[in-house]
N, C-alpha and C positions, 0 to 999 in steps of 0.2 A: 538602461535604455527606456526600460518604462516611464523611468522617472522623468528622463529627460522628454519625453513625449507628454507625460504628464503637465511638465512644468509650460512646453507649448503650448498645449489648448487651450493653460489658464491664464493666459495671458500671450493674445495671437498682437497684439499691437509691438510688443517686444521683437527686436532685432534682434537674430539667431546666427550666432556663429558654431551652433554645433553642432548642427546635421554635415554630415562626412559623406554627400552624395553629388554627381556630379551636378552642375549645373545644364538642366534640359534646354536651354534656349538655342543649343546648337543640334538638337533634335527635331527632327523630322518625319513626321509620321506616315507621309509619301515613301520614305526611304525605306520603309519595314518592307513594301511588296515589292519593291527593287530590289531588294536584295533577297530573298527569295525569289523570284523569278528567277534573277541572277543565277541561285544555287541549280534550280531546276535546269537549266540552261544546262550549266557544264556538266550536269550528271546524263543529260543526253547525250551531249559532246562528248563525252568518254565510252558511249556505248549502252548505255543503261536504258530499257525498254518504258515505255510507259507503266507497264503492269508491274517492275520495280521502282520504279520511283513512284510509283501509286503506296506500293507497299514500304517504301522508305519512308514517308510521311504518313501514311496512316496504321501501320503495323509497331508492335513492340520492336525497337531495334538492340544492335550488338549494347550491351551491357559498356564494354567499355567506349562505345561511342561511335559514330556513321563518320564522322568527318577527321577524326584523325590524321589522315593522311595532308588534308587540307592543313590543321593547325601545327602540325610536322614542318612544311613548307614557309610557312608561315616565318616561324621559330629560326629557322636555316636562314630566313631573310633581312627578318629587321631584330634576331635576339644574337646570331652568332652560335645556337644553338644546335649543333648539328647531333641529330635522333632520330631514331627509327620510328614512323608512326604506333610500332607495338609497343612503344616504353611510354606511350601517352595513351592517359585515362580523361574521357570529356566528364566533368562533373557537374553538379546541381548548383551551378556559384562556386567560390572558393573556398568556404564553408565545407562543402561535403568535401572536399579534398579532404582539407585539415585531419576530420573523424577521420577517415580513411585512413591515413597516412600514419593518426597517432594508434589505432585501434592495431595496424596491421604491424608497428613496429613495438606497441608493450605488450610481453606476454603474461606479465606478472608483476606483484610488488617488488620482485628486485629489479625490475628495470624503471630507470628514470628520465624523462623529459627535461631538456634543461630549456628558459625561456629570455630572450631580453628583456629587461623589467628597466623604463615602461614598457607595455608592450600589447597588439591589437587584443582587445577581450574574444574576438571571434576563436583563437587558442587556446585562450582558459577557459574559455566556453565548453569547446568540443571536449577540453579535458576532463572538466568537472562531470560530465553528460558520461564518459566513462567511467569515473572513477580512477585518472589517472592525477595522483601530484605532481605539481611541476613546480622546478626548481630555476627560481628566479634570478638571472647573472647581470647586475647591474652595468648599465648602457654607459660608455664615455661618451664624451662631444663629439664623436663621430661616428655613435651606435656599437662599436665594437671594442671592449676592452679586454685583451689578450690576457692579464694575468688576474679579470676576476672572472673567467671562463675557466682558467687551469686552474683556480682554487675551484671553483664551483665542481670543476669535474673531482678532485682530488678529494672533497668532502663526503661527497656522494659514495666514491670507491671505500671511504673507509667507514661506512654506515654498512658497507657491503652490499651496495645499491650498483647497478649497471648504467652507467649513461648510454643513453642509446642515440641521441637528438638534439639540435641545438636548433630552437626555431630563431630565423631575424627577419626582420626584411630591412633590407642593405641599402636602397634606395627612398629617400623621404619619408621616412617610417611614420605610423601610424601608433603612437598619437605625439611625438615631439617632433617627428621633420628631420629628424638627421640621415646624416647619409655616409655610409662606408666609404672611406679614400681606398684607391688602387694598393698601394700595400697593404692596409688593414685584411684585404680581402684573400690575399695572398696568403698574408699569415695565418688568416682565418683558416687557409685551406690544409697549407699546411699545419697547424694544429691539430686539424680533423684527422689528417692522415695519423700523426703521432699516436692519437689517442683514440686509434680505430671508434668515431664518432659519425656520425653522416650528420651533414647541415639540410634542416629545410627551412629553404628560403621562397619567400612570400615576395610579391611583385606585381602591384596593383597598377604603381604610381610612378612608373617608370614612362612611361611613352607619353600623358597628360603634364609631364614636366618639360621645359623645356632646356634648349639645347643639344649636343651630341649626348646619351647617357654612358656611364661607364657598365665596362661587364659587366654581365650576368655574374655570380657565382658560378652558376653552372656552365657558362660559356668557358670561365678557366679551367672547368673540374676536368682532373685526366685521369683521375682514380673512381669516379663511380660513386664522389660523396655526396653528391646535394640529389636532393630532393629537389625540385625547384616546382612552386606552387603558382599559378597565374589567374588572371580574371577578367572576363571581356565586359566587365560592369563597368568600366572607367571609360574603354577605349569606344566601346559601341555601343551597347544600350544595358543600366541595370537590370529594367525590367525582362532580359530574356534568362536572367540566372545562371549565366553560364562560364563555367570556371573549365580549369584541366590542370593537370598533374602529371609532370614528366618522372619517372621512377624505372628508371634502366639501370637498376642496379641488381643483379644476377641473385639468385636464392635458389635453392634448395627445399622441395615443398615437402607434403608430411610421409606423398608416395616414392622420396628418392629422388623426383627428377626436376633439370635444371632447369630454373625459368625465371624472368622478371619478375621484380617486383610490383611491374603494373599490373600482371597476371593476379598478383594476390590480392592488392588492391580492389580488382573487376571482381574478385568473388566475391569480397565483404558487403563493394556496391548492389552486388545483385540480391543479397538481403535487405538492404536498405530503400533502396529508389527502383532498383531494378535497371531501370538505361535512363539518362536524360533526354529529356523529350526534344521529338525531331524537329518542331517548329523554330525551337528554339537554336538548337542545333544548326537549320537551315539557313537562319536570317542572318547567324553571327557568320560561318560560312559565305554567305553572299560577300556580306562586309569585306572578309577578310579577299575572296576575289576580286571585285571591286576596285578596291588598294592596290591588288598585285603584290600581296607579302608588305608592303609597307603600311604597318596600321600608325603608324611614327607620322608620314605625309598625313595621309587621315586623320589623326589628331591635331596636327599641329597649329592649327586654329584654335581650338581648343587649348593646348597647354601654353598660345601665350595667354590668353584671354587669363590665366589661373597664374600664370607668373605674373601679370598685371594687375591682379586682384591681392594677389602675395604682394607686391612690392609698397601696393598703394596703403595698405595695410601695417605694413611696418613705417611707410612714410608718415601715417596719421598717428600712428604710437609715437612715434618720436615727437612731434609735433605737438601733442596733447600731454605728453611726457617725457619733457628734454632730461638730457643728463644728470643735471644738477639735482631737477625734482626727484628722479629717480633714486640716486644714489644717497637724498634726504629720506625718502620712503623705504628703501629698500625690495625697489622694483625691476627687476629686469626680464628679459627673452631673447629669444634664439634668435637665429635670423639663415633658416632654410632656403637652398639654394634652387628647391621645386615642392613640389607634392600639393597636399591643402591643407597641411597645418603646423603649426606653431605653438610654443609652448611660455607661460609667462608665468614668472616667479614672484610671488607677492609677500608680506609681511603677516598678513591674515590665515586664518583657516579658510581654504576655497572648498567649503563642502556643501551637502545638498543647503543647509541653512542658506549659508551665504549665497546660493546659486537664486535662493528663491526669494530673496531680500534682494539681489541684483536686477530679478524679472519683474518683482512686484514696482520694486521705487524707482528702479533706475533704468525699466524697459531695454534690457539686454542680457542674452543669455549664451552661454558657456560651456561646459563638460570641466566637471572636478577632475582633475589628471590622478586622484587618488584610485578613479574607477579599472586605472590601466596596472595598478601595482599589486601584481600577486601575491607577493612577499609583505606588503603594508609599503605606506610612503606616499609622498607625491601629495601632501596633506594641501603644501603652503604653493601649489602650480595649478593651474588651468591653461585648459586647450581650446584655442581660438581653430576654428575650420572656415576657410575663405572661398570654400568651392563652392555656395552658392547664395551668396550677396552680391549685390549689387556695388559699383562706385558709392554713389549714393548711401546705401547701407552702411556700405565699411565705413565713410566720414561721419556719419553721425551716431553708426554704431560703436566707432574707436570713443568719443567724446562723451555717451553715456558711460562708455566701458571705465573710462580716465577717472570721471566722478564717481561712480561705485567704488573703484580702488581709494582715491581719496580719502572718500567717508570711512571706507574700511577698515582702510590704514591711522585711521584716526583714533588715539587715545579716546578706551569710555568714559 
């Protein structure tokens, strides 16, 4: 990430498809005090005195979070997700989930993390920050492939390692764009069950896509195995940093007695952040009132605006790189059914070199897909991000994109 910021400031005239953020033009900075108001509103409405909601915004709050019960309802609404607001932890972003979640389920080097490779760095991140390896299970074309998950787990058992965890996200993944079909997901589950595993599933990019989406994982789970990790960076605004973390799955703590796993989670949090901050808290809250549980309606300007950015973008690659060139080059790409990105296969090495030969001469920049491969790989792919360019960008960004590969692809 450095790099790739790096590679931005030295050259700002270059056309950026790899910032992974959403596009702010549908942001409104009116809307921040509307929606806290908002919040303040119905905490009166429900009984709450000034001298508490004084104290709910200006006092340290609950560790695992003020609004729970809100993002509970939420969840019940537009995820199918029906939970008890105690099995839900508000987090610092989706990010502090992750720690969380990987810190509170390895206890040791015999337990092991398995990951979809490619797969978001913000997992190997939180991994490495522990000191946990994690064991990378290569993605099929529809993010899920069942028998190199049952090797992955079977390798690991006879190293005398424990798998504990299978991180994915199921939906438009981050960084190829694929997306789990209805049985994949099924068999995912049942796999989990088989091989006493929990799935935590990651879910940014679901409601900013469009269409109906298919389940949650957790919406089918009837055993207690996902994890299910969420983010209101996509749906309402990055900058309030506010993620959450559903974990209703029952444990046994160090004094005998039974409780969630959200309960262990809020202890680890309360040495790290302590509680996420209420403002933040308040405004995504509003949000989420506001909508009435559909943050789906609420977006959905939004996720065509990014299917139209998706579309136009595959339409300008084809356009600048028909068939024929392609399969003389040895060029191809996905063709993702939501999210904000895509994945394109080249003939070259797409690494920093080539990213910085692409920004310098060819004014357009990318993300090495090598960045996403824990295990090594992903040398000869790069990741296009369409969530915040313009029309305009994507046409004459796809067009420098096409002549960089050309050149690339060219005999020295």
């Amino acid at each position: 990430m450095t790099f790739l910021n790096e590679v931005t400031l030295r050259y700002p005239n270059a056309i950026s498809f790899a910032p992974g953020r959403p596009y702010d033009g549908f942001f409104d900075t009116e809307q921040i005090f509307g929606y806290l108001r908002g919040y303040l509103d119905h905490e009166a409405e429900q009984g709450s005195s000034p001298e508490r909601i004084r104290t709910l915004m200006y006092q340290y709050g609950p560790v695992a979070g003020q609004i729970r019960d809100i993002v509970a309802d939420w969840l019940r609404v537009d995820e199918q997700i029906d939970v008890p607001p105690e099995s839900v932890v508000v987090t610092v972003g989706a990010q502090e989930a992750m720690l969380l979640v990987l810190r509170a389920l390895v206890g040791g080097p015999d337990d092991a993390i398995l990951v979809a490779s490619p797969c978001f760095m913000g997992i190997t991140g939180a991994a490495r920050l522990l000191d946990i390896p994690v064991t990378p299970v290569p993605e099929g074309a529809d993010g899920f492939c069942r028998a190199e998950l049952e090797a992955a787990i079977e390798r690991e058992r006879a190293r005398g390692r424990r798998p504990r965890a299978f991180y994915v996200i199921p939906d438009h993944s981050n960084p190829s764009g694929t997306t789990m079909g209805l049985r994949d997901r099924t068999e995912l589950l049942e796999l989990a069950a088989r091989h006493d595993l929990l799935i935590v599933e990651d879910s940014p990019y679901r409601l900013v896509s469009p269409g109906p989406p298919l389940p949650t994982l957790k919406s089918l789970d009837r055993e207690r195995r996902v994890v299910h990790i969420g983010s209101f960076a996509k749906t309402v605004f990055p900058g309030a940093r506010l993620g959450f973390v559903v974990a209703d799955q029952p444990v046994v703590d160090d004094a005998g007695r039974a409780t969630l796993l959200a309960d262990e989670l809020a202890k680890i949090k309360s040495m790290v952040t302590v509680n996420t901050p209420s403002l933040s808290q308040a405004v995504v809250a509003g949000a989420l009132l506001a909508a009435r549980g559909r943050l789906s309606e609420l977006n959905a300007k939004a996720a065509a605006h990014y299917d139209d950015a998706l579309r136009h973008t595959l339409q300008e690659l084809q356009a600048r790189l028909p068939a024929d060139r392609r399969a003389a080059l040895g060029v191809g790409w996905n063709e993702p059914s939501g999210g904000f990105f895509l994945g394109v296969r080249v003939p070259f090495r797409a690494d920093n070199a080539a990213l910085t030969r692409s920004a310098e001469e060819f004014g357009v920049i990318w993300t090495p897909m090598s960045y996403f491969y824990p295990g090594g790989g992903g040398t000869r792919e790069l990741r296009l991000s369409i969530s915040y360019v313009t029309p305009t960008e994507i046409t004459e960004g796809t067009t420098r994109l096409a002549r960089f590969i050309e050149a690339a692809s060219a005999p020295s």
